[in-house]
N, C-alpha and C positions, 0 to 999 in steps of 0.2 A: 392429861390431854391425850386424845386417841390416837394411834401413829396414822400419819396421813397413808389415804387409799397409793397402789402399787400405779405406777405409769399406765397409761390404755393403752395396749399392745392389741390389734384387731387383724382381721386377718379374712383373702379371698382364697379358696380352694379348688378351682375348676379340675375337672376330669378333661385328659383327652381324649374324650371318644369321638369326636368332632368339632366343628365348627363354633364357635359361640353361640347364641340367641339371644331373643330378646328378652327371655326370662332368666338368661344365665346375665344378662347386662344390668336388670331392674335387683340382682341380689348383690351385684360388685358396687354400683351405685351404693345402696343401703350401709352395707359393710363400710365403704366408703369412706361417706359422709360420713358416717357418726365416727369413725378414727380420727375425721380429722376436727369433728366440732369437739371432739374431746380432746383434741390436742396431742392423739396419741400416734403411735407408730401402726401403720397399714401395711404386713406382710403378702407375700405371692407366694402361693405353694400349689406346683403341680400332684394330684393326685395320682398318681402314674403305676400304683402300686399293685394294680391289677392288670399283671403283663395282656392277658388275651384280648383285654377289651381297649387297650389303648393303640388308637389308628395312628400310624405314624406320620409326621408332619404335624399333628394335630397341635401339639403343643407348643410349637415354634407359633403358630398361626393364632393361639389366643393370647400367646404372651405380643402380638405384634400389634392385634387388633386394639386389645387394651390400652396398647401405649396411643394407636391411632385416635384412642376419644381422651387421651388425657390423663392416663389414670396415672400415678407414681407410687408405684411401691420403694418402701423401705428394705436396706438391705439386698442380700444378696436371696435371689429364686432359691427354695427348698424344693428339690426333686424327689419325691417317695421312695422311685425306683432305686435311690443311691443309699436309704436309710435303713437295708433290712436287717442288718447289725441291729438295728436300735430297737426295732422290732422283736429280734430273735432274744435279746436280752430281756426284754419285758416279758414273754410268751415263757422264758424259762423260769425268772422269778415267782409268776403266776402257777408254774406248776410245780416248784419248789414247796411253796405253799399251798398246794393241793386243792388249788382251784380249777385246775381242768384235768380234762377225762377226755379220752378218746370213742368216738363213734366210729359206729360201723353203719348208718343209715345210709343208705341212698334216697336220693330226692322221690324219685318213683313211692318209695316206702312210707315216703311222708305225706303224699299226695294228698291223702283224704284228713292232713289235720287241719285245723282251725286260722284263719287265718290273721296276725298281729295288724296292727291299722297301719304299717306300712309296705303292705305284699306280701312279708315272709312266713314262711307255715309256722306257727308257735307249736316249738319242739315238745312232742309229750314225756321225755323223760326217758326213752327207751335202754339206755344203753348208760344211764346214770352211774351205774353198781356193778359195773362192768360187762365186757363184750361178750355177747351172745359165742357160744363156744364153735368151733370154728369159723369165726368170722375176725377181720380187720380191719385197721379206724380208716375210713373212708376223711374222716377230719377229725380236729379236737375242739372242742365247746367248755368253755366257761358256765361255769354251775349260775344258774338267777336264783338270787337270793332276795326276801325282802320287797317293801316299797321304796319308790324313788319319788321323791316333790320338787319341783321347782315353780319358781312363780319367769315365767318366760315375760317378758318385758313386751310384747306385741299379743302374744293366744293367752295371759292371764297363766293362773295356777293350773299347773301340770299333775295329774300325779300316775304312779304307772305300777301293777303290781308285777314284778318280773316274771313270777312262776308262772300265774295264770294268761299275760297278757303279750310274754315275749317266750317265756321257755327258756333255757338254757342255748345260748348263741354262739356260734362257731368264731373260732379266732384267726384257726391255720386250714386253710384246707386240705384236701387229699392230695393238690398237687402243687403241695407247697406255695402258694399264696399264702400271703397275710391277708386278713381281712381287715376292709374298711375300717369298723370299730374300731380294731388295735391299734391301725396306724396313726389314725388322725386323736388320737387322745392320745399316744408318745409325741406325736410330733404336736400337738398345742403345748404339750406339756413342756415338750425341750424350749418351745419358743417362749414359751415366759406367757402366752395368750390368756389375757384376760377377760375379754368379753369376744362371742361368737354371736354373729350376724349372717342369718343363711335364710335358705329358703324353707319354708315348712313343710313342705316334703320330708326335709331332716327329723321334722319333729317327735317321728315316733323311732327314732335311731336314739335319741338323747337319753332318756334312761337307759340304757343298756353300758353307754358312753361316760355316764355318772358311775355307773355301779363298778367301772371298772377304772377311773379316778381315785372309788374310794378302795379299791382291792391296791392299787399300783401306790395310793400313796401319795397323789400329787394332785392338786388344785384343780376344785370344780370353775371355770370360770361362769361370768352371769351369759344368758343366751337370751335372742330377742329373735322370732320365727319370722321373715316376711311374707306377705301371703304368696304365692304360687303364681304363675303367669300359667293358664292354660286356654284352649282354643277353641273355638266353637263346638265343639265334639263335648267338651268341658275336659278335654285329656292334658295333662301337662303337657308344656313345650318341652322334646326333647328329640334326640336325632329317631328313637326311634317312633315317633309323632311328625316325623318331617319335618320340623318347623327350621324355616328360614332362618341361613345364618346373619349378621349382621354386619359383615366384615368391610362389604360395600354400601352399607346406608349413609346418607350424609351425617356425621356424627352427631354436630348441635342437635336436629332434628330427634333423632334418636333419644339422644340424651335429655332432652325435656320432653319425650313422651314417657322414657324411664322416671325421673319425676313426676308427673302427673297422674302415674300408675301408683305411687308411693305419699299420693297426698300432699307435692310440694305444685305449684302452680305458676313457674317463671314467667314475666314478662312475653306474649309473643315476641320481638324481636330477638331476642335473647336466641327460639329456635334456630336462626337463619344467619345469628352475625358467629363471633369466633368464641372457639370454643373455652378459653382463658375467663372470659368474660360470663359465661354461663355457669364455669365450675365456679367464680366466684360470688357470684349470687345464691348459688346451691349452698355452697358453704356456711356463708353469712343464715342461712335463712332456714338451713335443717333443721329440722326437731324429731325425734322417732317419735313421740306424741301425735303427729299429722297421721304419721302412715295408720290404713283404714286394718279396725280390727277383726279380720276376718282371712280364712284359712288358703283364700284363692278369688282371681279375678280373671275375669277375662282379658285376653290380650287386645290392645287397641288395633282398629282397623287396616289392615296393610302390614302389622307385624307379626303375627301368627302364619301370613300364608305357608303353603307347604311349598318344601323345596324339592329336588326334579330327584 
């Protein structure tokens, strides 16, 4: 008999670079539900691990919001900012085993390469085989090795070739930052995280994320992409798109057009009575089967607007 699957340990990850939205609410929503139609534990973890970019207050204010429509995380809040121990352990292991290399590019220098499908320039290899002679690492990057597949439980079969389509990707940077990558694949990792529920934004981050699971050694979990919330412009919501935070919307309200954006259709009254009562119709009634298979949607009327 096969050993039974591991508990669903799921998990929300907001940045504080600002305020919530409604696109940052339709991917906690997601995440969500499906922790709890699976019975499993729904972690909070601030991503906070990029000092310059995080506003401060920011983080008090989504962890306050969340609670304000209902959410319940398990456990105690994971701060990034407080993990870089766990970080700096991973990043040496990694180089123990002679998977990173130091660069000397500057952004400038990379300017005219290619660009990966999620914004960032895919690295040509320059400094592969060591540093250009008088020059010093500006950062250090992880060698891409190989294809990455998964089949994403919402965008279908993934597959991603590293060299050509990502490059070799920075882990630490020049001014000691850990990068995104690093962190949130140690810290899914320490947390036991089984399946990832995000936005597809994410979704050209994932291999990169696999490939360095299978370098570290620790469990790929299954990933399911929601589509994107973006705004007439067709631009994602985010602060730098100005869109409206959500801190003051009436919650119910919010929270069944969050459903409704994700393919579940409550009750109109359900919008306008208490909010107990609407998580527990969502509950009852999820399926990530509904949610529409496609990369982005537009945001519904009145939640996109831009803020001041």
């Amino acid at each position: 008999m096969p050993p039974a699957p591991p508990p669903y340990i799921g998990r929300f990850a907001p940045s504080p670079t600002g305020p919530l939205h409604f696109g940052s609410l339709v991917a906690a929503i997601g995440s969500y539900l499906e922790a709890r139609s699976r019975r499993g534990s729904w972690l909070l973890r601030i991503e906070d691990v990029d000092a310059p970019r995080t506003v401060p207050g920011a983080a008090e204010g989504i962890i306050a919001t969340l609670a304000r429509f209902g959410f319940e995380w398990d456990g105690e809040i994971v701060w990034q900012s407080r993990r870089l121990d766990a970080y700096r352990a991973a990043f040496e292991q990694l180089t123990a085993a002679g998977h990173i290399f130091p660069c000397a590019c500057t952004r400038r220098e990379m300017a005219d390469s290619a660009l990966a499908r999620d914004g960032s320039r895919i690295y040509p290899g320059t400094c592969r085989n060591g540093l250009p002679p008088g020059r010093s690492a500006h950062a250090w990057r992880v060698r891409a090795e190989g294809t990455v597949a998964f089949d994403d439980r919402i965008q279908g079969l993934q597959e991603e070739d590293l060299v050509r389509d990502v490059g070799d990707f920075v882990v630490l940077r020049g001014d000691g930052q850990f990068a995104y990558q690093l962190a949130v694949v140690v810290d899914d990792a320490a947390a036991g995280v089984t399946d990832v529920v995000r936005g597809a934004d994410l979704l050209g981050s994932t291999g990169r994320q696999i490939h360095l699971q299978h370098l570290l050694g620790v469990a790929t979990p299954g990933y399911a992409h929601l589509p994107v919330v973006v705004n007439t412009a067709g631009e994602k919501l985010s602060k730098q798109t100005l869109a409206a935070p959500i801190d003051a919307l009436p919650a119910s309200a919010a929270l069944a057009a969050g459903l409704e954006f994700l393919g579940h259709t409550p009750p109109a009254e359900l919008a306008h009575g208490p909010l107990a009562a609407l998580w527990a119709w969502a509950t009852a009634h999820w399926q990530l089967d509904r949610v529409p298979r496609r990369a982005h949607a537009q945001a519904p009327a009145g939640l996109a607007a831009t803020g001041s």
